[in-house]
C-alpha positions as CSV (number, residue, x, y, z in Angstrom):
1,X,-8.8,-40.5,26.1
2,X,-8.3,-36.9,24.7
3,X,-10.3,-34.6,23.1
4,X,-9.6,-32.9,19.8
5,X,-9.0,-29.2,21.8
6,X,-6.6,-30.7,23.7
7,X,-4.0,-32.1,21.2
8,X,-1.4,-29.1,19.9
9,X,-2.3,-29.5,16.0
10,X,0.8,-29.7,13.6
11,X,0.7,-29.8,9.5
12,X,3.8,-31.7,8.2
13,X,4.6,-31.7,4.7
14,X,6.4,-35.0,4.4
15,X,8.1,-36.3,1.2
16,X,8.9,-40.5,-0.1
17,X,11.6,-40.8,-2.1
18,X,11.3,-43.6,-4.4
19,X,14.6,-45.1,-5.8
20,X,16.7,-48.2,-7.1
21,X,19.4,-49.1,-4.8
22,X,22.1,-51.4,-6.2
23,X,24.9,-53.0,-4.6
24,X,27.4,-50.4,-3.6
25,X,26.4,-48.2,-0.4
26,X,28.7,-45.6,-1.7
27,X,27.0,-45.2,-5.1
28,X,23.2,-45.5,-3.1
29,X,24.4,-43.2,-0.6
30,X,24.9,-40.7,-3.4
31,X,21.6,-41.4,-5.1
32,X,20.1,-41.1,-1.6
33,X,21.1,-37.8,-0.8
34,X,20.5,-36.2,-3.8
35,X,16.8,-37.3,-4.0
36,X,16.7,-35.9,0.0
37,X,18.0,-32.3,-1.6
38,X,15.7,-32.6,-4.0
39,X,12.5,-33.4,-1.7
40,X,13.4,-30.7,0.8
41,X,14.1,-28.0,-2.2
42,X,10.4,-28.4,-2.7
43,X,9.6,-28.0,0.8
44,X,9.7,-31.7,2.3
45,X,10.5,-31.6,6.4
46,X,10.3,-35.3,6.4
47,X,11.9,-37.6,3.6
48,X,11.4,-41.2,3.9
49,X,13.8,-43.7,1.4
50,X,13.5,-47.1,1.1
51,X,14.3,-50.4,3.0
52,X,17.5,-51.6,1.9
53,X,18.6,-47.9,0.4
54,X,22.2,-49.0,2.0
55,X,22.3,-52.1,-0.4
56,X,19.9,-53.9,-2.5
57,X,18.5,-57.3,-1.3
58,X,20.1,-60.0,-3.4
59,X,23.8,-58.4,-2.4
60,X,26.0,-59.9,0.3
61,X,24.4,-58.5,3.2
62,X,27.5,-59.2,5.7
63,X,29.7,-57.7,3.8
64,X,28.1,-54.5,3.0
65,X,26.5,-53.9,6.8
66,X,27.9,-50.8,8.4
67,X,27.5,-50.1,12.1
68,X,24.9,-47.0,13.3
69,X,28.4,-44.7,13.1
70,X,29.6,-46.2,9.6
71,X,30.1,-44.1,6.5
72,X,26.4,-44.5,5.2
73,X,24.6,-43.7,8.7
74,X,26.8,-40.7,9.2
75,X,26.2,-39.3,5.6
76,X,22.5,-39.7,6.0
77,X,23.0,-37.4,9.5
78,X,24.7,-34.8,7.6
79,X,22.7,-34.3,4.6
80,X,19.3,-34.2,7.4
81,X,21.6,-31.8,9.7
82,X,22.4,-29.7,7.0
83,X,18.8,-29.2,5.7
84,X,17.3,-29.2,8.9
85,X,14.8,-32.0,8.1
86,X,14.5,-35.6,9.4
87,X,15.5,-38.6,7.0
88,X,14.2,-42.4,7.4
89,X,15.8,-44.6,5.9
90,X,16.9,-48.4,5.5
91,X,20.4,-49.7,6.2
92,X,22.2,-53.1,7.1
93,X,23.7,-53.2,10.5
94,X,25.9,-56.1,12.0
95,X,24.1,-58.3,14.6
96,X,25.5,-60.2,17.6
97,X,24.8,-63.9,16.2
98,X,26.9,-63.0,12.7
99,X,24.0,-61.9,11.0
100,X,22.2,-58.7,10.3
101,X,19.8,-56.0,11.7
102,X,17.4,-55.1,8.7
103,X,17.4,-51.3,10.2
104,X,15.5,-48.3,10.1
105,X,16.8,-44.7,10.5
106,X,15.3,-41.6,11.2
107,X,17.6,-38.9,11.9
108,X,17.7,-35.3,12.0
109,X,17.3,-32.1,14.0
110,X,16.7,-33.3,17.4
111,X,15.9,-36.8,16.5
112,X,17.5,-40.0,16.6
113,X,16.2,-43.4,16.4
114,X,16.8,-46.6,14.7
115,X,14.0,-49.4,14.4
116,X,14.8,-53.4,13.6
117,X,12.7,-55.0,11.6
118,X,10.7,-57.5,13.6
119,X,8.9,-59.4,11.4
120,X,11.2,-61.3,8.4
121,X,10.4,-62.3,4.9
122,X,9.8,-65.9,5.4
123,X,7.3,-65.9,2.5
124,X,6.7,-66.7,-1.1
125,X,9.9,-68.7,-1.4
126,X,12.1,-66.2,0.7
127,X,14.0,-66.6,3.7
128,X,15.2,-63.5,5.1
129,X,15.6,-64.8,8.4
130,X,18.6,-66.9,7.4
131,X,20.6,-63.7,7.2
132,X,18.8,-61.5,9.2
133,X,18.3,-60.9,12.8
134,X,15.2,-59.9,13.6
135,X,14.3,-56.7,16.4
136,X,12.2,-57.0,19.1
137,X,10.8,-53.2,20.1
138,X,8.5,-50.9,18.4
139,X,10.4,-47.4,17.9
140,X,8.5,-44.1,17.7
141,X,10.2,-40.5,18.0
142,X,8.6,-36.8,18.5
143,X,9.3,-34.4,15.5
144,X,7.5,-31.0,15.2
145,X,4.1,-31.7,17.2
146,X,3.7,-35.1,16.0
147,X,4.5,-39.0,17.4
148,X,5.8,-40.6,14.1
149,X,6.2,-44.6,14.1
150,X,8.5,-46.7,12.3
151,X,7.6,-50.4,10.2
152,X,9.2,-52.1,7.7
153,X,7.9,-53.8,4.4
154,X,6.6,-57.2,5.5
155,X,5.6,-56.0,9.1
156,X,2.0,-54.2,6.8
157,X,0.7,-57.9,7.2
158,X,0.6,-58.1,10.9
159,X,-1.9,-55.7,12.2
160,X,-1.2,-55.5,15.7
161,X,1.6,-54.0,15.7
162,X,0.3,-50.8,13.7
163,X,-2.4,-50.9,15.9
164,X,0.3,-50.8,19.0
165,X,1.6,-47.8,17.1
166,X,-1.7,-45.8,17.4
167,X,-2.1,-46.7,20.7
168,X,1.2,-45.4,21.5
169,X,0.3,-42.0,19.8
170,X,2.0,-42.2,16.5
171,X,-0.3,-39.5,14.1
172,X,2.4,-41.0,11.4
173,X,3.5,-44.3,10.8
174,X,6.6,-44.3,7.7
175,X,7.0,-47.8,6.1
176,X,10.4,-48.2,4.1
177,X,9.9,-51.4,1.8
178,X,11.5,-53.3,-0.7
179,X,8.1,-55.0,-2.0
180,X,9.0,-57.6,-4.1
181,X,7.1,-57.7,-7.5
182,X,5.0,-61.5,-8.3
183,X,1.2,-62.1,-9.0
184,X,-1.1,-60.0,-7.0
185,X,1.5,-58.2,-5.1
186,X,0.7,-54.4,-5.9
187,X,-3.1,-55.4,-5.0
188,X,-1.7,-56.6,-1.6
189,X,0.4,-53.7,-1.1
190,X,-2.7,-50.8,-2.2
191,X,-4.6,-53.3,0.2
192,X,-2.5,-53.5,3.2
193,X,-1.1,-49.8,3.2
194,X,-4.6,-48.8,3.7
195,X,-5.6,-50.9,5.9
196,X,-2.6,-50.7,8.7
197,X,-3.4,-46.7,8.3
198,X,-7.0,-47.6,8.9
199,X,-5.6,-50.3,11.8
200,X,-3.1,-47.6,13.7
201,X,-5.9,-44.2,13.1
202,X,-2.7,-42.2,11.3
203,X,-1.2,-41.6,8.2
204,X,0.7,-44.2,6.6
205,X,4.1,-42.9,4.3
206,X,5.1,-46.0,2.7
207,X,7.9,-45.6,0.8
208,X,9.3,-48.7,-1.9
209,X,12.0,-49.2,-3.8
210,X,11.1,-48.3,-7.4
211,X,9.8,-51.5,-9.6
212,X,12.7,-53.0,-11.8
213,X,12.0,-56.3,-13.6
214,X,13.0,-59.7,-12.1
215,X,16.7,-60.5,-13.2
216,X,16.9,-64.1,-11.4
217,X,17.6,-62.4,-7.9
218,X,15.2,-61.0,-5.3
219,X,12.8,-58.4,-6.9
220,X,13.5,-55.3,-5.7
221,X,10.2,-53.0,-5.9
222,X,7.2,-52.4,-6.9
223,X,6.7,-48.5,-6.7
224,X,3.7,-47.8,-5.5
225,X,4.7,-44.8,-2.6
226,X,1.8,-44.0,-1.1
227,X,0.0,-41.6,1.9
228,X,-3.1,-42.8,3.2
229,X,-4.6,-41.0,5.3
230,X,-6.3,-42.5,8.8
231,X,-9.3,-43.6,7.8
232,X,-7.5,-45.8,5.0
233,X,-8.1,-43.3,1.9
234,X,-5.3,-42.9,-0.2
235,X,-4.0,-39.7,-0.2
236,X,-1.5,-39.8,-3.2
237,X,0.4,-42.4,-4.9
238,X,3.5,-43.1,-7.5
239,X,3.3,-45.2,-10.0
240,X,6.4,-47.6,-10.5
241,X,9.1,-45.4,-12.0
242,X,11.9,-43.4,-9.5
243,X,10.4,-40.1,-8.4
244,X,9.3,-38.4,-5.2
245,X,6.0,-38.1,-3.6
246,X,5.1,-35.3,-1.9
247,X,2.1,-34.7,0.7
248,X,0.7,-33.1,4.1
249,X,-0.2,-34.8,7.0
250,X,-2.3,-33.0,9.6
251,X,-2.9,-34.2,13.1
252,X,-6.0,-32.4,13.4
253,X,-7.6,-35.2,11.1
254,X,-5.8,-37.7,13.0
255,X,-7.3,-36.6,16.5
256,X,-10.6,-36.1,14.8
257,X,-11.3,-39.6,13.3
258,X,-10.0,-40.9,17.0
259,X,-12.2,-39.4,18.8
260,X,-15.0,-40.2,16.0
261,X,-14.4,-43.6,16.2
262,X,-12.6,-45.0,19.5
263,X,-11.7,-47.8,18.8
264,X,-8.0,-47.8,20.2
């Protein structure tokens, strides 16, 4: 266990870019990287986008997966390279078995690292898993003074593995999601942000595709972008429209409340 004085404290102003993706990668890569220009002009070092910002769920996911050097990864790594910031963000990759890898990105100055989804949307009528491959690691990288953690959308209701993340040192955890709108869902999501923040001791950037009303497919989003903070206050929120949330996370809060309360 450390102490407070001995943890090099970093403030991180940190950015969730909430947006609509549709079909096309080319058209969402566009969209993408004008809402990371946008964030960073008003000081963001750390943009987070969406699950699925590559393509919308609902889309033919094997047909629009890219590999980690396809055109949508490699424009992600030069919009973050060229405003020296890092960018997480969701993609499609192929997988071995003739699915896909619902993937995270994070790339930027210094970092890169890609997370796969572990735990699938077998739920409320869904069945991600018959396209999707799942991952098997947790995936955290160093940026600027602080251990940030990647999870995606469904993984907020399985606790352990945030809690794993706080163990491993992440002060930040950043949660891409494509929440899918139905009865009580925004409760769930307010309620489970807070609580894996509260479960891993860090921040918590969760970042969803905007809300856009049911159509017949797969509901896209919710809104609902959030930082909580790690004792499971929210820190700021969006409502359900597109826009861009922006907010500070300090580690010094993070290594005070561990050593307040120990309980990793």
């Amino acid at each position: 266990m450390y102490t407070v004085s001995e943890v090099l404290m970093t403030v991180l102003h940190v950015a969730a870019a909430q947006l609509t993706a549709g079909p096309d990668p080319v058209a969402n890569l566009a969209t993408a990287t004008d809402a990371v220009r946008r964030a960073a002009a008003a000081g963001a070092e750390l943009v987070a986008l969406p699950e699925a910002t590559s393509a919308c769920f609902g889309t033919d996911l094997a047909t629009v997966a890219e590999p980690l050097d396809g055109p949508f990864a490699t424009g992600l790594r030069k919009v973050a390279a060229d405003l020296g910031i890092v960018v997480v963000a969701g993609l499609f990759e192929p997988a071995a078995d003739g699915r896909v890898h619902n993937t995270l990105l994070a790339t930027g100055p210094g970092v890169e690292a890609t997370y796969r989804k572990i735990h699938l949307y077998d739920a409320f009528g869904s069945r991600e898993s018959d396209t999707v491959a799942p991952g098997n690691s947790l995936v955290s990288f160093g940026y600027r003074g602080l251990t940030v953690g990647l999870a995606t959308c469904y993984d907020l209701r399985f606790a352990g593995q945030f809690t794993e993340l706080g163990r491993l040192g992440a002060d930040l955890v950043v949660v891409p999601a494509s929440w899918g709108a139905g009865p009580g869902k925004e409760e769930q999501w307010d309620l489970l942000t807070r609580a894996r923040a509260a479960d891993a001791q860090a921040y918590l950037l969760a970042c969803d595709q905007a809300y856009v009303p049911p159509t017949g497919t797969d509901p896209l989003g919710i809104g609902r972008s959030s930082l909580t903070g790690p004792l499971g206050q929210t820190h700021a929120r969006l409502d359900g429209a597109a826009g861009i949330l922006h907010a500070t996370v300090d580690t010094d809060v993070v290594a005070s409340v561990r050593a307040r309360v120990p309980v990793l």
